[in-house]
N, C-alpha and C positions, 0 to 999 in steps of 0.2 A: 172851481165849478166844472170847468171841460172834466179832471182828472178823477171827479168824482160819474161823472157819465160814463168815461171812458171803464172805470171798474164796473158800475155797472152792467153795461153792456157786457162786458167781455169775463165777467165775475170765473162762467164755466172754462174758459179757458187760462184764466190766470189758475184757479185751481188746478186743472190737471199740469201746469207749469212747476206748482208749487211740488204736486205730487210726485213730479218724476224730478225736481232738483234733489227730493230727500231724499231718493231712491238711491240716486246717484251719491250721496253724503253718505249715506248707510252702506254704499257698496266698498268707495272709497277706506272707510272707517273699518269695514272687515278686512279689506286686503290688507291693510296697516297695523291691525291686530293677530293679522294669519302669519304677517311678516315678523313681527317681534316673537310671536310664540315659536316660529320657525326655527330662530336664532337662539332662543333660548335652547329649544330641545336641541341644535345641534352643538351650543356651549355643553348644557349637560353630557351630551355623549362623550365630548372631549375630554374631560374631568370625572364623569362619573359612570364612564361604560367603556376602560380604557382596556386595550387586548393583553399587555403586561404591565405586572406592577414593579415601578422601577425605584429599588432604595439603595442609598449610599452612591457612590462614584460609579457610575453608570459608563466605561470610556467606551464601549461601544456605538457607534452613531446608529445601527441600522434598529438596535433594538428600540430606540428613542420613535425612529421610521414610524414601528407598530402602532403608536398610539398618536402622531402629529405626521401623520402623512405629506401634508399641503407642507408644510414648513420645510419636511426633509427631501422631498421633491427637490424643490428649489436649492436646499443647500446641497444638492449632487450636481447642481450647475455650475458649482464653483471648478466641480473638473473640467467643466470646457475654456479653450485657453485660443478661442478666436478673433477676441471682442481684441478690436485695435482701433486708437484715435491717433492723432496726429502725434503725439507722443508716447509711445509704448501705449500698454494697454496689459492684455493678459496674454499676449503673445512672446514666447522665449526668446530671447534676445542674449548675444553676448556683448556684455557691455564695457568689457575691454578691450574686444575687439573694432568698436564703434569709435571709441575712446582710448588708446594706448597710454596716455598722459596718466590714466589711474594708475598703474601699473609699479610708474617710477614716485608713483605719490604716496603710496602705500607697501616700499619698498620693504623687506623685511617682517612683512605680515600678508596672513592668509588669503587675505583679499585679492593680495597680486595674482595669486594661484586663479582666481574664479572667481565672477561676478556676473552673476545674467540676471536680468530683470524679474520680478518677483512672479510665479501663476496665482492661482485660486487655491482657499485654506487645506480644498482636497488634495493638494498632491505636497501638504507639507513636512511628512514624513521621508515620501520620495526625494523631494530636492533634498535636505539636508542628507541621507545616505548618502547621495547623489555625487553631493561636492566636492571639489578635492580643498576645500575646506577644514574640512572635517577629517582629512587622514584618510588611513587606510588600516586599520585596528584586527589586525590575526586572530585576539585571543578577547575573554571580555575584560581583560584588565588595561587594555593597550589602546594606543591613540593618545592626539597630543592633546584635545579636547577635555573638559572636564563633564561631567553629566548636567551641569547648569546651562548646556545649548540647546537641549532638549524643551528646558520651560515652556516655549512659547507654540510647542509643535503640536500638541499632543493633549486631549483628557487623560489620558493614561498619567501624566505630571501628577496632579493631584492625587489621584488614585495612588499614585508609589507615594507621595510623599506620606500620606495619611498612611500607608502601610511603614514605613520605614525610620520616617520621622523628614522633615525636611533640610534640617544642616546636613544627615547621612543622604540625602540626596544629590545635594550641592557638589558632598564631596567623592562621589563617586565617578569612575571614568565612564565616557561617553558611550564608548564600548560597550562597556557595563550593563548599561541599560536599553540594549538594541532590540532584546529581545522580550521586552517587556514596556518599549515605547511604541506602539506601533498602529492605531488609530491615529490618521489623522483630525485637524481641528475640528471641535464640533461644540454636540449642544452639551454635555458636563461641563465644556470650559466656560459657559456664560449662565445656563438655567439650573436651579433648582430644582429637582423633579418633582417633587412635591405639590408645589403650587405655580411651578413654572416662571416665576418672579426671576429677573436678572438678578445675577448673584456673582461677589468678585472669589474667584477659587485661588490665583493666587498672590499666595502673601506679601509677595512685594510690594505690590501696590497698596494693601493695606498697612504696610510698613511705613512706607512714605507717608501716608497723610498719620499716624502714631506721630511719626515724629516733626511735624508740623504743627503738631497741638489741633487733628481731626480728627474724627470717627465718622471711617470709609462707611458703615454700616447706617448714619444716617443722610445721608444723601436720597435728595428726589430721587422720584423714577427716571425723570429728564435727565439727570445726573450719571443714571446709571447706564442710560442707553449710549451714554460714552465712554463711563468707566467700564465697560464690561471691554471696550477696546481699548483701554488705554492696561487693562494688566499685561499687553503685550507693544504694543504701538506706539511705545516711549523709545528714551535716552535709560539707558541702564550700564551697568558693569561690575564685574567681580570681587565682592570683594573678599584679601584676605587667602591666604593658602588654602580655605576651605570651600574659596569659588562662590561664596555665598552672594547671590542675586540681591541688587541695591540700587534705586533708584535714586539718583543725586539731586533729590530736589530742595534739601533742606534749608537754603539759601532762595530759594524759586527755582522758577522754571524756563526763566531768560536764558540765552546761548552761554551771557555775562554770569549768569548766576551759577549756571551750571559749573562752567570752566573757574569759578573762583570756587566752589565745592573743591573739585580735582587739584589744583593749586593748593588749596590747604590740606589736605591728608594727603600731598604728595605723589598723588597717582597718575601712573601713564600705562597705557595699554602697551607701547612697545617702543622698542629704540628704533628711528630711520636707518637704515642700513648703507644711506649714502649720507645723508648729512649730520646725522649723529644725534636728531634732536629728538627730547623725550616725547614721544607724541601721544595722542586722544585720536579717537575712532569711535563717530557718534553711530549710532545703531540704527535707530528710523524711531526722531522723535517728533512724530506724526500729532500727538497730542498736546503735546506743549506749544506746537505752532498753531495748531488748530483754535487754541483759547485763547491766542493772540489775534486773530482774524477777525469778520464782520461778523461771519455766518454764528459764530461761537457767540460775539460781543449782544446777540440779535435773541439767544436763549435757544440756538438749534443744536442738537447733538447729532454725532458720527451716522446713527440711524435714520434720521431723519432723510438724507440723502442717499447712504449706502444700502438701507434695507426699505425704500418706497413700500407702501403699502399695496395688496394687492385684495382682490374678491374676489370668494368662491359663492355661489347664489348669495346667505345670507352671511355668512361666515367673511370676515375683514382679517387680512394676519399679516404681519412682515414676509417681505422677501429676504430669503436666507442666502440667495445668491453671493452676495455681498463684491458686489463688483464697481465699474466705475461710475457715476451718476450719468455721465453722459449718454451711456445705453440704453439708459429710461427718461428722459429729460421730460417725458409728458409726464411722469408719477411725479420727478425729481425736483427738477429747477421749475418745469411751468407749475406744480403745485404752490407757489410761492408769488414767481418774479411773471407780469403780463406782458410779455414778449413773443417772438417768432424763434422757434429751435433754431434755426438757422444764425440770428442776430447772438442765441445764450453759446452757441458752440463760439463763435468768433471770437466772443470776451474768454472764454478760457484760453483759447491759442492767443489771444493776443497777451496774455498773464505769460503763459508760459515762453513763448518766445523771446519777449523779452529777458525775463530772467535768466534764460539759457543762454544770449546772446553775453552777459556778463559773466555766467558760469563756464563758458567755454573758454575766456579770457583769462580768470583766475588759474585753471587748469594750467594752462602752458605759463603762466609767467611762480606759480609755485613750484612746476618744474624745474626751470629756469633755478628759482633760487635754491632748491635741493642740491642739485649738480654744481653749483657756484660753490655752495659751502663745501661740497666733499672736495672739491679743486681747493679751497683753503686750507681744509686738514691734512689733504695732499703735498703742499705748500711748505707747509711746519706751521700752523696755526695749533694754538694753543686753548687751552678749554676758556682762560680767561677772558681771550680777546672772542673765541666765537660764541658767548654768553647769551649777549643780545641778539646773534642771530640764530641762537636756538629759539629764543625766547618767541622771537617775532613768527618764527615757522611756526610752533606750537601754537600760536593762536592764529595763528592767518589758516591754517589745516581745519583745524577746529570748527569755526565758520564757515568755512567753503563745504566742509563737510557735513555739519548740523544741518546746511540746506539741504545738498543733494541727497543729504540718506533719506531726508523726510518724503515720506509717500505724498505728492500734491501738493506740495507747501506751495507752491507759487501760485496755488487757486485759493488754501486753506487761509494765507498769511500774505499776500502779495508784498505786503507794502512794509511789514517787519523782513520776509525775505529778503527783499531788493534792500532792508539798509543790512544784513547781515553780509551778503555777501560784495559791496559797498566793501565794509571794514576791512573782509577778506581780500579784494584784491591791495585796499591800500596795505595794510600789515604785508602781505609778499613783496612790496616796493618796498618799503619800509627794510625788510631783510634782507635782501637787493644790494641796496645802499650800506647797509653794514658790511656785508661780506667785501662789496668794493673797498671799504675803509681798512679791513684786514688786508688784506691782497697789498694795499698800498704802502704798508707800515709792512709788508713782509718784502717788499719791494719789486714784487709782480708785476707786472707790465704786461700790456696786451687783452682780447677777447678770451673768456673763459670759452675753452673747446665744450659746444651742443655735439651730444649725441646723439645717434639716427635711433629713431622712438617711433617711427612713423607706420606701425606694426604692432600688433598685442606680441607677435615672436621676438621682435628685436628689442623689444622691450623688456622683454622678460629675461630674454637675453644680457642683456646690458646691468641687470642688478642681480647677476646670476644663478637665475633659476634655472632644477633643469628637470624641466616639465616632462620630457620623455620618460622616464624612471617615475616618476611621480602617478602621467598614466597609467605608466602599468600595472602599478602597484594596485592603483585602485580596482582597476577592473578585475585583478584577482580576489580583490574584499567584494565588487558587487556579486559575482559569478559564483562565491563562494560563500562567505559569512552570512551574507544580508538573508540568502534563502534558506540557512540553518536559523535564523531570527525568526523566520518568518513562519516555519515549521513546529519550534519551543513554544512560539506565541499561540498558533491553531491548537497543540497539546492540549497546552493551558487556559485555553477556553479564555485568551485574551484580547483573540480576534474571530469572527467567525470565519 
């Protein structure tokens, strides 16, 4: 009764109430209609009012520019090399000189020569030149390299292959191809032009899941926003006099699985040059750890993290930067997990300090046992009795190694990291212990004499490199070749 009075009464002003609620629905209801038409028209322009038309292997990044401006913006940030966290970051680092231990672990391969912590996809032409990795190649048939080091650098990869064929890729020297690899990473190596859809361009990766009993080609999109980084971001290796690029997952993609692949077709990347044992040299198998983790177990892909999503008014698009999540933690982790930046930074450091706290440990006591065995073979040890303690180096390397080469594994995989290198310190006791049992049956007595390591020089020194000669060489190949590369490629309308 009152509620009936009360409209009464107030009838004329409940009306103009009513009147200006729909006003306000109808205004509402236009902006939200101005907004979707807005989006559409500026999707259309993106696709259908594009400034070039780009077909076939595109390696150019800037001409891509023309038509995805927002996208290539951000991937010209990958050339900035400031962003640093508590461990490394995009800042250049020499990482044997941080660490001399690498040096004598990796004795007898390229690695001892040069190791600096990784920058952004932009300058990945430049480092590889760069390295003395890589030689120093006079002519384009020279260098100790083969052209299959190039795969991971470059759109230009596909593009020669597709001109050339890909096995005459593989087997071509590094050299070879300086002057015709010369875009760094971009958008041919993941997009389509066409329809912009993520696309795997090289065949390795599409090899591996063939021989798995898959088709790479049917995989989600969620799928692909991690295989488009998993054709480079693996465990791989040579195979064959032809250098042909092979992904050893046919067994899986376990440390265990891999290194029983290797073990059965008999492959080792090099012989240690102090302890004599056939050894493996994992590469950065960033995605095989990454599938072993939460974040993967949870349905998140590489992207999700590494390219946060950004706005332009109504336009939503990846960032192309593709750097460390921690940079962005409000697109990144707080998209996700309801915490304080402050509290999500602390669990990464506390991830990786720990596991570096054991990694540091592995280091010096695989040292240790490299220099014990060459004091055996020094001794008069014999191939039969140091059997088992190649045996044991080979896999204690292997896993100390699968960890450290992987980019993030101790955020990616914490808790499969920590048992991986776990096995790796035990297998280096493990070899330890062998080597003592030879030495005793050779009738050796005494502390194996440590060498002074305490130095990327005296290190390098001690497994006898002789880096002086080595610089120089190079700097005659940067000063001289690279800008005759660089010159062919401008000709050829291969760069702009």
């Amino acid at each position: 009764m009152k509620l009936k009075l009360f409209i009464e009464k107030n009838r004329g002003l409940l009306m103009w109430v009513l009147f200006g609620g729909t006003i306000v629905v109808v205004f509402l209801l236009g902006l939200l209609a101005a907004s979707v038409n807005e989006r559409r028209a500026e999707i259309a322009t993106l696709f259908n009012n594009k400034r070039v038309e780009i077909k076939g292997i595109e390696a150019r990044n800037e001409i891509w520019g023309e038509n995805y401006p927002r996208e290539y913006e951000t991937w010209q940030k990958t050339a900035d090399t400031t962003f640093e966290s508590k461990h490394n970051g995009n800042v250049v680092k020499d990482v044997l000189a941080a660490r001399p231990e690498m040096v004598v672990l990796w004795a007898g391969y390229a690695f001892s020569k040069e190791y600096t912590s990784p920058r952004g996809h932009f300058h990945a032409i430049d480092d590889i030149r760069n390295s003395l990795r890589t030689g120093a190649p006079m002519t384009d048939e020279e260098g100790p390299q083969p052209a299959t080091c190039w795969t991971c650098k470059s759109p230009d990869v596909p593009r020669m292959m597709a001109e050339i064929g890909i096995e005459n890729f593989y087997a071509k020297k590094w050299g070879g191809m300086g002057s015709e690899i010369v875009n760094p990473i971009g958008c041919a190596d993941c997009h389509n032009p066409e329809n912009m859809n993520v696309s795997i361009s090289r065949p390795a990766l599409a090899e591996a899941f063939t021989r798995m009993g898959k088709d790479v080609g049917k995989s989600s999109i969620q799928d692909l926003r991690s295989l488009a980084c998993a054709q480079c971001h693996v465990e791989y290796y040579f195979k064959g006099d032809k250098k042909y690029l092979t992904f050893p997952w046919d067994k899986g993609m376990t440390v265990e699985n891999i290194e029983e692949y290797y073990d059965e077709v008999g492959f080792s990347d090099w012989t240690h040059s102090l302890s004599k044992a056939p050894m493996l040299k994992a590469q950065h198998p960033d995605y095989e750890l990454f599938k072993l983790g939460p974040h993967a177990q949870r349905g998140l892909s590489c992207a999700d993290c590494h390219m946060p999503y950004k706005t332009d008014g109504a336009i939503k698009y990846s960032d192309h930067q593709l750097v460390s999540p921690l940079l962005n933690i409000d697109r990144t982790c707080l998209s996700c997990h309801r915490d304080t930046k402050e509290n999500l930074m602390k669990y990464v450091y506390e991830y990786q300090d720990k596991l570096l706290e054991i990694r540091d440990r592995v280091e010096k006591e695989l040292v240790k046992a490299h220099v014990e065995a060459k004091y055996a073979w020094d001794n008069g040890a014999n191939e039969k009795q140091m059997a088992p303690v190649l045996k044991l180096l080979r896999a204690a390397q292997w896993r100390w190694d699968f960890a450290v080469a992987s980019h993030g594994a101790s955020f990616h995989a914490p808790v499969e990291t920590q048992r991986i290198m776990a096995h790796a310190l035990d297998k280096s006791y493990q070899a330890q212990l062998e080597v003592q049992k030879v030495l005793a049956s050779l009738g050796v007595k005494g502390d194996v004499p440590m060498p002074d390591i305490s130095t990327k020089e005296k290190a390098q020194e001690y497994i006898g490199l002789d880096m002086k000669d080595l610089k120089a060489k190079k700097e005659v190949f940067k000063s001289t070749i690279i800008p005759q590369w660089i010159e062919k490629a401008k000709a050829g309308k291969k760069l702009l």
